[in-house]
C-alpha positions as CSV (number, residue, x, y, z in Angstrom):
1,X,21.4,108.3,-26.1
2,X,24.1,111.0,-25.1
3,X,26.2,110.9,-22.3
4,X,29.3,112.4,-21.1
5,X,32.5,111.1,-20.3
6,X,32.4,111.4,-16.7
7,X,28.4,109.6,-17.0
8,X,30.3,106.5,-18.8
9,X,33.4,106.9,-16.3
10,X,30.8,106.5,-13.3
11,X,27.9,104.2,-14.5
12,X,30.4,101.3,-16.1
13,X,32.5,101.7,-13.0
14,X,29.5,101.0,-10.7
15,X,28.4,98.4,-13.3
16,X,28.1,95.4,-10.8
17,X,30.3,92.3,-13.0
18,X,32.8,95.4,-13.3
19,X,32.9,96.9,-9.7
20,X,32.7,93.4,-8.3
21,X,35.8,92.1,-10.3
22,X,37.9,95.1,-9.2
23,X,37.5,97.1,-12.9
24,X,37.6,100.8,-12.8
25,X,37.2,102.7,-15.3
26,X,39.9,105.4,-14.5
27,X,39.5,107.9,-17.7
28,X,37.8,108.9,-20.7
29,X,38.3,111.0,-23.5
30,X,36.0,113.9,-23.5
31,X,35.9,113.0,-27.4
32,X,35.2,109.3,-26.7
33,X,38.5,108.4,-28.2
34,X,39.8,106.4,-25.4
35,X,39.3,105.2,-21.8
36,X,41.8,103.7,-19.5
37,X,40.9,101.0,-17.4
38,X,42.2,99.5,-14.6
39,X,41.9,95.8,-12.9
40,X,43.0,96.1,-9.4
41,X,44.6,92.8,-8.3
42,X,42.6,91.7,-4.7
43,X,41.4,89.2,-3.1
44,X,38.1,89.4,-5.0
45,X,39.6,88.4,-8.4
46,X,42.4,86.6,-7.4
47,X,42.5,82.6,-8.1
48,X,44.9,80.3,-5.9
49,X,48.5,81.2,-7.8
50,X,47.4,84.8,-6.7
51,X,47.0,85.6,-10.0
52,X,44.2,87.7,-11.2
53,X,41.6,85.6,-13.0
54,X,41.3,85.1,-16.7
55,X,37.7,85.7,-16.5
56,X,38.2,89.2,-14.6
57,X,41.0,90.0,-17.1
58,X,38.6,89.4,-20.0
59,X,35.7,91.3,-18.7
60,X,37.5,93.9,-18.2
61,X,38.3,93.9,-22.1
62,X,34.2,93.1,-22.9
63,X,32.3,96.4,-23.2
64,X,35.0,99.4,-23.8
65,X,35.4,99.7,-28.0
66,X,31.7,99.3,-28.2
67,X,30.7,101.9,-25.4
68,X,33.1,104.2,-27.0
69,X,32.0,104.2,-30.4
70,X,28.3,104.1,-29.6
71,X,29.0,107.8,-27.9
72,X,31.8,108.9,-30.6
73,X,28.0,108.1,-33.1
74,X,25.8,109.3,-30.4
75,X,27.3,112.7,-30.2
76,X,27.1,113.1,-34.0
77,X,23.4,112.4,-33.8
78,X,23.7,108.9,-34.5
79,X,21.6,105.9,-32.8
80,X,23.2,102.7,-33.2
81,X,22.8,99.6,-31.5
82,X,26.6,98.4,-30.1
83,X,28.0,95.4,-28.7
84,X,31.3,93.1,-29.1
85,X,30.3,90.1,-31.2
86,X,33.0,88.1,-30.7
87,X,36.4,88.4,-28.5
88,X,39.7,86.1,-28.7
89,X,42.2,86.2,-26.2
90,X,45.5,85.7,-25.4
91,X,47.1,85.2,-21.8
92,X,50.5,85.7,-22.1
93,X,51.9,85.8,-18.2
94,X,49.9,85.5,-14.9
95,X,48.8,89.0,-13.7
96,X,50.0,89.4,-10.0
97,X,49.9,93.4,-10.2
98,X,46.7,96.0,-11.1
99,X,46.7,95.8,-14.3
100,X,46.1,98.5,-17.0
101,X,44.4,98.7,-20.3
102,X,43.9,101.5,-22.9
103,X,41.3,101.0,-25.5
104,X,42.1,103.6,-28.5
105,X,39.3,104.4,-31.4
106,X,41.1,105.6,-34.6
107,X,40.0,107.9,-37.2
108,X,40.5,105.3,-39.7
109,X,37.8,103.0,-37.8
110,X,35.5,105.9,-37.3
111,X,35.4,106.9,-41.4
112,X,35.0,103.5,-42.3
113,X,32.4,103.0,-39.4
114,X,30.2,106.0,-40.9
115,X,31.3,104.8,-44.9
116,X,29.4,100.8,-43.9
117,X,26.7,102.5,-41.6
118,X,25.3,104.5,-44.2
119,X,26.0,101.9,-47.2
120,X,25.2,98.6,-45.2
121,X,23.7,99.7,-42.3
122,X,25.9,98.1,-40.4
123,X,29.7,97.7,-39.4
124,X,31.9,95.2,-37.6
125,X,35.6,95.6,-37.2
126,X,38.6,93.8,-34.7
127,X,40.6,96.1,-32.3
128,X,43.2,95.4,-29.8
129,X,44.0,95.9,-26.2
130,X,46.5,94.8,-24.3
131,X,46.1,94.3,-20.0
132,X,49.7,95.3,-18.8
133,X,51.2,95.0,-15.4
134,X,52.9,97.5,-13.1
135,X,56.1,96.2,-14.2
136,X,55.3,97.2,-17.9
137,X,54.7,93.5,-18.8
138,X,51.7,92.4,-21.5
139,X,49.4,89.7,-19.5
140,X,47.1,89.5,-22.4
141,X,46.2,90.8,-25.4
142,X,42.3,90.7,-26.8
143,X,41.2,91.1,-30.6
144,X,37.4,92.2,-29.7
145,X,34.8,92.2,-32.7
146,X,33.2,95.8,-32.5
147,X,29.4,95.5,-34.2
148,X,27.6,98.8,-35.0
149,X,23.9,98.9,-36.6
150,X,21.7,101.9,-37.4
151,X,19.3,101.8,-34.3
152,X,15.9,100.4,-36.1
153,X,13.9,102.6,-37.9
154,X,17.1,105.0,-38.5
155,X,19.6,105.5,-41.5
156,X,23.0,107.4,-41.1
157,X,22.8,110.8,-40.9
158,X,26.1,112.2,-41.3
């Protein structure tokens, strides 16, 4: 299924775990490249340092790389199933500011997506994020485990 930027931008940032957590979703690439997210540091995420939560920080790494390269696929004609498999993170300093993160999709990961899709079927591969603070300091850093799988009863089509 197709959507646009904006459609993404709106549904994920209405997305109850997300808008109840403070995570907005504050741009997209009209090319599905990137999104920009942002954690907003209230009293709905915040623990009793006044801190944001490691749980909040994390969701707000969850669903990005997938999303994004299930509609970078989707917009080539491509259905694929998408989800992170697996996530590690790494809390590096309490996060008492909004926070930002920028999820990035390279060209390297897209050719090697459409290479394993239409060898395999399939693809998995770890990106990075990094949630960073209004000073400009990194409060974690995520390795997420992007899978991809030719929707059933589909083959690559590029």
């Amino acid at each position: 299924m197709k959507f646009r930027p904006w459609q993404i931008k709106w549904m994920l940032s209405l997305f109850p775990p997300l808008l109840f957590s403070r995570v907005k979703v504050t741009a997209i690439a009209d090319d599905f490249r990137w999104a920009e997210v942002r954690v907003k540091h209230s009293v709905f995420n915040k623990n009793l340092q006044r801190t944001i939560f490691g749980g909040t920080i994390f969701s707000a790494f969850d669903p990005f790389h997938s999303i994004l390269m299930w509609q970078i696929f989707a917009h080539k004609g491509q259905k694929l199933e998408a989800w992170l498999k697996s996530a590690e993170i790494d809390y590096r300093k309490p996060a008492a500011s909004d926070l930002s993160i920028r999820f990035e999709i390279s060209e390297e990961a897209i050719a090697a997506a459409e290479i394993a899709l239409k060898e395999q079927g399939k693809f998995q591969q770890w990106m990075t994020a990094q949630a960073i603070d209004k000073a400009g300091n990194v409060c974690a850093e995520a390795r997420l485990l992007v899978y991809l799988r030719n929707f059933k009863g589909h083959s690559a089509n590029f």
